[in-house]
C-alpha positions as a Markdown table, in Angstrom:
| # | Residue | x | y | z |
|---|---|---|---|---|
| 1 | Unk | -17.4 | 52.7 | 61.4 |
| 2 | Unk | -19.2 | 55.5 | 63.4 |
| 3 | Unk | -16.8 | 54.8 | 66.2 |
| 4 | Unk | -13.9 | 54.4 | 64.2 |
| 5 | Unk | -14.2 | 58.1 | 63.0 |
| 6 | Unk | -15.2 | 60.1 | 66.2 |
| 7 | Unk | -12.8 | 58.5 | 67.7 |
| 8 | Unk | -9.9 | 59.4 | 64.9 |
| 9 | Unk | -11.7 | 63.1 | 64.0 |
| 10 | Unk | -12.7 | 64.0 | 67.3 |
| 11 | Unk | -11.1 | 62.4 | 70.5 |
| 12 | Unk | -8.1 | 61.8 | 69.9 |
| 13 | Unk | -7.3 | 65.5 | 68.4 |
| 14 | Unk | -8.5 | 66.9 | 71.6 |
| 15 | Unk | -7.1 | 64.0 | 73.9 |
| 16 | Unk | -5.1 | 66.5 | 75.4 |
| 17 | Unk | -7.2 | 69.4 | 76.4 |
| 18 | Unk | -10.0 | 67.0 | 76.8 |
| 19 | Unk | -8.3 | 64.5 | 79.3 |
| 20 | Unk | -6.9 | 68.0 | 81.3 |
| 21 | Unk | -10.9 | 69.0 | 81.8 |
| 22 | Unk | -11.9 | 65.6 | 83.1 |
| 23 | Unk | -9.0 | 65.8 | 85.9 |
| 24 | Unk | -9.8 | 68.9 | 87.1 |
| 25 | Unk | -13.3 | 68.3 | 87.7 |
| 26 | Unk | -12.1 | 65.4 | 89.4 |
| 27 | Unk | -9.5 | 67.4 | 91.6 |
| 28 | Unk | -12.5 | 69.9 | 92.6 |
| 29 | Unk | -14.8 | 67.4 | 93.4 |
| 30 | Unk | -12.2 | 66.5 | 95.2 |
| 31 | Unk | -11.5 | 69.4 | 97.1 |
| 32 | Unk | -15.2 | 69.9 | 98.2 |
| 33 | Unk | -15.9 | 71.9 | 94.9 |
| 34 | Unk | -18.7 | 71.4 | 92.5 |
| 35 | Unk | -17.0 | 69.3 | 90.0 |
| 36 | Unk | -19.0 | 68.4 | 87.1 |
| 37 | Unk | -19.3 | 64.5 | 87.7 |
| 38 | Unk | -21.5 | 64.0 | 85.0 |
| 39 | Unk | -19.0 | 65.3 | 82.3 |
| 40 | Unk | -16.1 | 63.4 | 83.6 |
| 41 | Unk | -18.6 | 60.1 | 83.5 |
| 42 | Unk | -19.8 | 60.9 | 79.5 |
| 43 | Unk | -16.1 | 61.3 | 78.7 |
| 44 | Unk | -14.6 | 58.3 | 80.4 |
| 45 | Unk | -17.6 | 55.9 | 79.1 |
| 46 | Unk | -17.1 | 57.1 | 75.1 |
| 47 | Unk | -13.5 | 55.9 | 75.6 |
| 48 | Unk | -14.7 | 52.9 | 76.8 |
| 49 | Unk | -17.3 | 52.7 | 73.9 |
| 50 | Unk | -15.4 | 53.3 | 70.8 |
| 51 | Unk | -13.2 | 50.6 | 71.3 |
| 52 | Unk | -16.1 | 48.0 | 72.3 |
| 53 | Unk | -16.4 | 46.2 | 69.3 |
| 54 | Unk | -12.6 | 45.5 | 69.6 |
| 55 | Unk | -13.3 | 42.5 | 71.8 |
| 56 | Unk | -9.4 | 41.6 | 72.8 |
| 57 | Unk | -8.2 | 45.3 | 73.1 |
| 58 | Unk | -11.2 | 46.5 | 74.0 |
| 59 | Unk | -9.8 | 48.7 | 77.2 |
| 60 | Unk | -6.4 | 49.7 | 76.1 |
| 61 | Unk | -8.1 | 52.9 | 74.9 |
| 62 | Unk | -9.1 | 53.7 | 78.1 |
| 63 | Unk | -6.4 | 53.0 | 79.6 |
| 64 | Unk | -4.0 | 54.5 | 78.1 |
| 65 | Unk | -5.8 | 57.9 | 77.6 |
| 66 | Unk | -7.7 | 57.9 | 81.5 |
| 67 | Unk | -6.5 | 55.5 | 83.3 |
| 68 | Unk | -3.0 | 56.0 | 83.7 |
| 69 | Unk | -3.0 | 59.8 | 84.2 |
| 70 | Unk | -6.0 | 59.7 | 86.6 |
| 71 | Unk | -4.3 | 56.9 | 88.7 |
| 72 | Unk | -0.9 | 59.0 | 88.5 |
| 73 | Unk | -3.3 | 62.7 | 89.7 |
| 74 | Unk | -4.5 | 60.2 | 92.1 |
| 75 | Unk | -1.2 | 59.1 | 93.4 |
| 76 | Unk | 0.0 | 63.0 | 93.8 |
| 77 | Unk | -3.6 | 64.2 | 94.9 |
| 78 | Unk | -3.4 | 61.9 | 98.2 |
| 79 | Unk | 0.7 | 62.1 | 98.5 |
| 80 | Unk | -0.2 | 65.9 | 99.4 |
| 81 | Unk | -3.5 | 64.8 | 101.3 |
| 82 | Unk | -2.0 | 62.7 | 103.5 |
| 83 | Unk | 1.6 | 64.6 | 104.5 |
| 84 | Unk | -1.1 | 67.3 | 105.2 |
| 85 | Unk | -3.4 | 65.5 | 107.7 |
| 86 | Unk | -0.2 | 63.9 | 109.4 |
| 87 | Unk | 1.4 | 67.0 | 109.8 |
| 88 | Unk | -2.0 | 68.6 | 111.7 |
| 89 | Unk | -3.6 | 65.8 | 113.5 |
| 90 | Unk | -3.2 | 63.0 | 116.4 |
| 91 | Unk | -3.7 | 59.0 | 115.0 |
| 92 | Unk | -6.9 | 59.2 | 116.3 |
| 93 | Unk | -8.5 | 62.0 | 114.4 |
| 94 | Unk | -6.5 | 61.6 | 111.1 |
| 95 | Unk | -7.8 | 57.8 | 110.5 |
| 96 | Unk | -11.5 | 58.5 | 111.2 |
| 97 | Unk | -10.7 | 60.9 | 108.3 |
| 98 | Unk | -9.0 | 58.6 | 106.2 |
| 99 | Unk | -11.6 | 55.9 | 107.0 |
| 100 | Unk | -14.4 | 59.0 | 105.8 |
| 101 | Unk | -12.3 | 60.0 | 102.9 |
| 102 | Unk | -11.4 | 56.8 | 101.5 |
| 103 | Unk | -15.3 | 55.8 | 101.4 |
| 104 | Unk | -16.3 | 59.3 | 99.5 |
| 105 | Unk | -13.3 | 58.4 | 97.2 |
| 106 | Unk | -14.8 | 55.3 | 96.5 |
| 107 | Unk | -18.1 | 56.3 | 95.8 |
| 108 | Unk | -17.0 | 58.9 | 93.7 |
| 109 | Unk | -15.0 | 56.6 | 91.5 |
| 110 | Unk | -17.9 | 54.5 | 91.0 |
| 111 | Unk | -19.4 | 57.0 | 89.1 |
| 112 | Unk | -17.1 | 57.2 | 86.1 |
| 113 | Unk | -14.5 | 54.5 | 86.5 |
| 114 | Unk | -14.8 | 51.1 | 84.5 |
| 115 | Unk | -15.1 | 48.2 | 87.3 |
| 116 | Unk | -11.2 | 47.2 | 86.1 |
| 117 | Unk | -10.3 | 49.8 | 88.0 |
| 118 | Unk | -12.0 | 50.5 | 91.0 |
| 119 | Unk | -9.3 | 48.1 | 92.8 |
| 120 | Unk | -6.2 | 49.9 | 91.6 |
| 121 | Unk | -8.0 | 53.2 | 92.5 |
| 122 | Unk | -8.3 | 51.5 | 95.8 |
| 123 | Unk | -5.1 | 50.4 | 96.3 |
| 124 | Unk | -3.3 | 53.7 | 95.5 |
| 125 | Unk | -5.7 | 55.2 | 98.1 |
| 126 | Unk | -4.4 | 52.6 | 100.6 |
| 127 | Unk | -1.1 | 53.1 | 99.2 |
| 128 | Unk | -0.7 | 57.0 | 99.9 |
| 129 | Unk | -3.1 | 57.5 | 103.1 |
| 130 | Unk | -2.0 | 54.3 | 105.0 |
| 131 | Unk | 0.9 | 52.3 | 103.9 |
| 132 | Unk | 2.9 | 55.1 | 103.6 |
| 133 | Unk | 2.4 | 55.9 | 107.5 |
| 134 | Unk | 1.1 | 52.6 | 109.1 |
| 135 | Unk | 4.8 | 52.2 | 110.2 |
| 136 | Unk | 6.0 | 55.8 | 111.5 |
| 137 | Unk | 2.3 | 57.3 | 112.5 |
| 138 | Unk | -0.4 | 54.6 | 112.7 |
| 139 | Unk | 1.1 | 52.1 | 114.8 |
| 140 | Unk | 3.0 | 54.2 | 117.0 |
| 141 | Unk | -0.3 | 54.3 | 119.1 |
| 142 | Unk | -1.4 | 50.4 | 119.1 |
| 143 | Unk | -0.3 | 49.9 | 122.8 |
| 144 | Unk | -2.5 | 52.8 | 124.0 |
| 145 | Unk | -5.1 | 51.8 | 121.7 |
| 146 | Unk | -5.3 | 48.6 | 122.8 |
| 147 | Unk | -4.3 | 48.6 | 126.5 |
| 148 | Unk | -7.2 | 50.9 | 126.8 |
| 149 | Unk | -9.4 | 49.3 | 124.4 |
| 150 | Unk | -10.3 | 52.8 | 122.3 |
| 151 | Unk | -13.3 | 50.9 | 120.5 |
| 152 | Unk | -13.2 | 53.4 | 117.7 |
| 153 | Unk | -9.6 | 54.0 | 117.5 |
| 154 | Unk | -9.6 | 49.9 | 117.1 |
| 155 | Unk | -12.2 | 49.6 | 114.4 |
| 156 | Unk | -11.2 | 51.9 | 112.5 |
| 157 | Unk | -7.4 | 50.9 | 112.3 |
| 158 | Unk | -8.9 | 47.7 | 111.5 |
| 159 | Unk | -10.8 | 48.4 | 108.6 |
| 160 | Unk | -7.2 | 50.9 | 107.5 |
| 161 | Unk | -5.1 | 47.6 | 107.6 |
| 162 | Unk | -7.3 | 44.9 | 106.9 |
| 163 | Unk | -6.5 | 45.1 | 102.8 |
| 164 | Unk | -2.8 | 45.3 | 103.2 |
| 165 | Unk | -0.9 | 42.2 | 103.8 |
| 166 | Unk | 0.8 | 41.7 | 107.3 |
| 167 | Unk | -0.1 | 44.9 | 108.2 |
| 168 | Unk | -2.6 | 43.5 | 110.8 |
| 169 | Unk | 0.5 | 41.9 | 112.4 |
| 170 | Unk | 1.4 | 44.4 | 115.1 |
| 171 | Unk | -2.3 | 44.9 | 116.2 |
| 172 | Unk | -3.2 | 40.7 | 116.4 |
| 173 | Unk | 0.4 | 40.9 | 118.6 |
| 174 | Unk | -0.6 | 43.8 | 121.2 |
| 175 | Unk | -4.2 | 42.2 | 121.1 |
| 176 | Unk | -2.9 | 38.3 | 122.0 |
| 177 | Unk | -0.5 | 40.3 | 124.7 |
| 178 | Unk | -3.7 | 42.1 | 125.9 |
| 179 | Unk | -5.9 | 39.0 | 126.5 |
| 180 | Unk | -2.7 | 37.3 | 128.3 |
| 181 | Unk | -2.4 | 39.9 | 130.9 |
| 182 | Unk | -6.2 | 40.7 | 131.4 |
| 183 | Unk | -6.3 | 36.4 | 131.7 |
| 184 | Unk | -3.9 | 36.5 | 134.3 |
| 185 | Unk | -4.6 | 39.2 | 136.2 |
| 186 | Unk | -8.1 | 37.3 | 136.9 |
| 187 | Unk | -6.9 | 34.0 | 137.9 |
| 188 | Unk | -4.2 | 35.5 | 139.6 |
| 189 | Unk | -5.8 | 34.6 | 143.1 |
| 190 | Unk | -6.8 | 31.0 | 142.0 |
| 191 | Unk | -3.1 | 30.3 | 141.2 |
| 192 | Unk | -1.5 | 32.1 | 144.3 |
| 193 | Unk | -3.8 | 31.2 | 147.1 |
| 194 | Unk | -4.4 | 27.7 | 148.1 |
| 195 | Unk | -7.6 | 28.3 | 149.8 |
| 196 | Unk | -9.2 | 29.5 | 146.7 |
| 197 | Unk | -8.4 | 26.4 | 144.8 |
| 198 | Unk | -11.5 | 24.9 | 146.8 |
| 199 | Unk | -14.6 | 23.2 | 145.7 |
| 200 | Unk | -16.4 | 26.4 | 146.7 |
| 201 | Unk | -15.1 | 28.8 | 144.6 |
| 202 | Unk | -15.1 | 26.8 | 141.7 |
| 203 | Unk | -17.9 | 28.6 | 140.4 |
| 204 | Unk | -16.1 | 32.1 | 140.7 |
| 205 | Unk | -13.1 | 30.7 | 138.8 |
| 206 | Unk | -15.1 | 29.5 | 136.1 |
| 207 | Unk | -16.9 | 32.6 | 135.8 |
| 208 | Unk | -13.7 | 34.7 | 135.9 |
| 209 | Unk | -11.9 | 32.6 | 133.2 |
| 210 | Unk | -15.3 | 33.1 | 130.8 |
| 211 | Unk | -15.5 | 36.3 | 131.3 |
| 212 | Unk | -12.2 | 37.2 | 129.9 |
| 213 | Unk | -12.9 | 35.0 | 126.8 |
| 214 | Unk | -16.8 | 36.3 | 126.6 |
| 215 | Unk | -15.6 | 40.0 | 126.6 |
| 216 | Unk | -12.7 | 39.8 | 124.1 |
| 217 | Unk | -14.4 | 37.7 | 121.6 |
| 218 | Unk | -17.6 | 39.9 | 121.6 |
| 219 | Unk | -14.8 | 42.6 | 121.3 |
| 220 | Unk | -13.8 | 40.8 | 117.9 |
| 221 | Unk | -17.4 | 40.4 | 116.9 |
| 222 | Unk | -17.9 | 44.3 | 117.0 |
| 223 | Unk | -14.9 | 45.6 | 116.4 |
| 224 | Unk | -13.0 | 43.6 | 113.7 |
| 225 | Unk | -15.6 | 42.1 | 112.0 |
| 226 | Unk | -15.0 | 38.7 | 113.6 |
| 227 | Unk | -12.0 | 38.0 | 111.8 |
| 228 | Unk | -10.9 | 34.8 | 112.2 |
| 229 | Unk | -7.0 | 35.9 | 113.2 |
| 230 | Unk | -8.1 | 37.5 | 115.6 |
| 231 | Unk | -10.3 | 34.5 | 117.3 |
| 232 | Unk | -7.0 | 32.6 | 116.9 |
| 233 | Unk | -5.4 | 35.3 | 118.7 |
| 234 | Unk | -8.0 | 34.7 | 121.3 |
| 235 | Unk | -7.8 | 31.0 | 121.8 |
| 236 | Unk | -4.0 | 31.6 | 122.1 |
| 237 | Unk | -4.0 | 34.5 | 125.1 |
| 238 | Unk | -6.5 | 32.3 | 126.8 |
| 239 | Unk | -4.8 | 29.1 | 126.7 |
| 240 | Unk | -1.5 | 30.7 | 128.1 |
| 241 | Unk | -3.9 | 32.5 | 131.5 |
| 242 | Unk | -6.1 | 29.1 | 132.6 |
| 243 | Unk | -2.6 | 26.8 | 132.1 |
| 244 | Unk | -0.3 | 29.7 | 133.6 |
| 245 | Unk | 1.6 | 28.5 | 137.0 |
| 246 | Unk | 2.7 | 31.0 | 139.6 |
| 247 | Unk | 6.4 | 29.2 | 139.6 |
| 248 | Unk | 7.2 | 25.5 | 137.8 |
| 249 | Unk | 6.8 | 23.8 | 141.5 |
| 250 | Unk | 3.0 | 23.6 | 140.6 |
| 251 | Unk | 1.2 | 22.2 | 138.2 |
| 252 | Unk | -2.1 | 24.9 | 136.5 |
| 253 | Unk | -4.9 | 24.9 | 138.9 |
| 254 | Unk | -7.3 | 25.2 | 136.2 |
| 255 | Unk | -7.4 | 21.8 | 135.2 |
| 256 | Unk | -8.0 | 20.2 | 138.7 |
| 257 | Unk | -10.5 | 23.2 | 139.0 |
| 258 | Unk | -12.2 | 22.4 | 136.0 |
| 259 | Unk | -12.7 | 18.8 | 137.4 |
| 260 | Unk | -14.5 | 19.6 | 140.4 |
| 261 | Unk | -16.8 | 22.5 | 138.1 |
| 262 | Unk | -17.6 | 19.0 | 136.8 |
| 263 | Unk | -18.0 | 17.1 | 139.5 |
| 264 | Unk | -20.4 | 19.8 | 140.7 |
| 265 | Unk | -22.6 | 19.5 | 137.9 |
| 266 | Unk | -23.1 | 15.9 | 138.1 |
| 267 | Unk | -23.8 | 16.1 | 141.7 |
| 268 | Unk | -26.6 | 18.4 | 140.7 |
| 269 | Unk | -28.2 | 16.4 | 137.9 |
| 270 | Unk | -28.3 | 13.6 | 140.7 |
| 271 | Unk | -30.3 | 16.0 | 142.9 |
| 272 | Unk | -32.6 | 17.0 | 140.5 |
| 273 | Unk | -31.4 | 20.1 | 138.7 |
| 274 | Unk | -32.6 | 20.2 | 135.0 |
| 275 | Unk | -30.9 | 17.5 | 132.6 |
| 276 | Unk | -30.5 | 20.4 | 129.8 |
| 277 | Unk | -28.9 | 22.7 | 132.0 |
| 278 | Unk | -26.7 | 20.4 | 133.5 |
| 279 | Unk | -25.9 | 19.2 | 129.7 |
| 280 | Unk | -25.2 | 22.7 | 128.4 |
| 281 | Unk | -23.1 | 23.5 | 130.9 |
| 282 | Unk | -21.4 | 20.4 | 130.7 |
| 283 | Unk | -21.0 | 21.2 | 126.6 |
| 284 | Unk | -19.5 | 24.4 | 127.5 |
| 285 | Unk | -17.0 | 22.9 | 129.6 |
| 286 | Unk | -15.9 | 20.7 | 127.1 |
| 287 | Unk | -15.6 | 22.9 | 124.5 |
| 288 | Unk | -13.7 | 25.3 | 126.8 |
| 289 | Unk | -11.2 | 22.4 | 127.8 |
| 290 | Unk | -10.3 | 21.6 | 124.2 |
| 291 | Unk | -10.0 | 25.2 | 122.8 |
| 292 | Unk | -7.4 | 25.9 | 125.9 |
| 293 | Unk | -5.6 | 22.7 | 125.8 |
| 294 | Unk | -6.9 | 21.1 | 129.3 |
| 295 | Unk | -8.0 | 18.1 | 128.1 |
| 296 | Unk | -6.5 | 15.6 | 125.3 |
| 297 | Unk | -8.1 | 15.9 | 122.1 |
């Protein structure tokens, strides 16, 4: 009963005034000012709490009164943020601070918001600072990000796109085209020169080839929190670079390559090299042959 009447006498006769308060403490919090947080949280929990005992309407309250106005400030807040940033910084600088804002925005929101709607706070966030630009700002530097692997610039536009759908697309494209030409450009002598396709540089080829994976997929470790399209991404630039042909008279070198790495091992278990080494090596050969289509599954 209690409820019933401060919400009826007091709340919603000063909905208006009251609501306009609790926005623009949020708008100068916002802006850097000291808005009074603790009001805004008081205000958004009693419309949460007079309607509590209402089990199967128990937000609409909410909702209605806060929810909707602060998601529409929120929407017209970061239209005006953004177009602001864009229009005075490079890609670089504006998404380290979008990366910084959007993590102040959501810590601020945790402090008054219900937990219904810290997602669609989120999403408008995403919404105005990135999907609004990821087409005509941000991913007009993925080749130069990428080509010359700008470890920030990559982690960062990473953790931008990651919650929108597809929008990782371009960057798993420029990274697979990445890997392809790095690949080749490192067994490039083992596929034009005879001479190196020898016994004797097996070793070097081997090392090349692992290097390239080794290096990108700690890349994907640190940088993209070792998302699994992006290892896919890896196995696929790799497979293309130890199977590539300088012209179609020639079959890959790698795979009669691979076979004397092999053969090399064996012949050093038989002279008395370690049986673990030989075996992990041997592992590792076999898992690189079936993740880059040299042997038959």
């Amino acid at each position: 009963m209690c409820l019933c009447v401060w919400k009826e006498d007091v709340l919603e006769k000063l909905t208006s005034s009251l609501m306009k308060a609790v926005l623009q403490e949020i708008h100068r919090d916002r802006d850097g000012e000291s808005g009074d947080l603790g009001m805004v949280r008081d205000t958004v929990f009693s419309l949460i709490e007079v309607e509590e005992y209402a089990k199967t309407t128990s937000l609409r309250y909410y909702q209605t009164v806060f929810e909707a106005p602060f998601l529409a400030e929120t929407k017209e807040y970061y239209l005006h943020t953004a177009s602001k940033l864009v229009s005075e910084m490079e890609v670089s600088e504006y998404m380290q601070e979008v990366v910084e804002t959007m993590k102040t925005a959501r810590r601020r929101g945790q402090r008054f918001l219900h937990p219904t709607s810290i997602t669609k706070f989120t999403r408008e966030c995403e919404a105005r600072l990135v999907e609004d630009y990821q087409n005509s700002y941000l991913y007009s530097q993925l080749q130069p990000m990428v080509q010359e692997e700008r470890r920030q610039d990559l982690k960062n536009i990473f953790h931008l796109l990651n919650g929108i759908p597809r929008a990782l697309d371009p960057l798993l494209d420029k990274f697979e085209e990445r890997i392809k030409s790095q690949g080749l450009a490192a067994v490039r002598p083992w596929n034009t020169d005879k001479d190196k396709a020898t016994s004797g540089n097996v070793v070097e080829f081997m090392g090349a080839v692992m290097g390239v994976h080794s290096h990108y997929h700690q890349l994907i470790s640190d940088l993209f929190s070792s998302h699994k399209l992006f290892f896919s991404a890896l196995d696929r630039g790799c497979r293309v670079f130890v199977n590539a042909q300088e012209n179609h008279t020639h079959q890959p070198r790698a795979p009669i390559l691979l076979a004397r790495y092999c053969d090399q091992l064996l012949r050093k278990s038989s002279k008395g090299v370690g049986e673990q080494e030989v075996e992990d090596r041997l592992e590792e050969v076999v898992h690189f042959s079936l993740s880059f289509s040299l042997l038959p599954l």
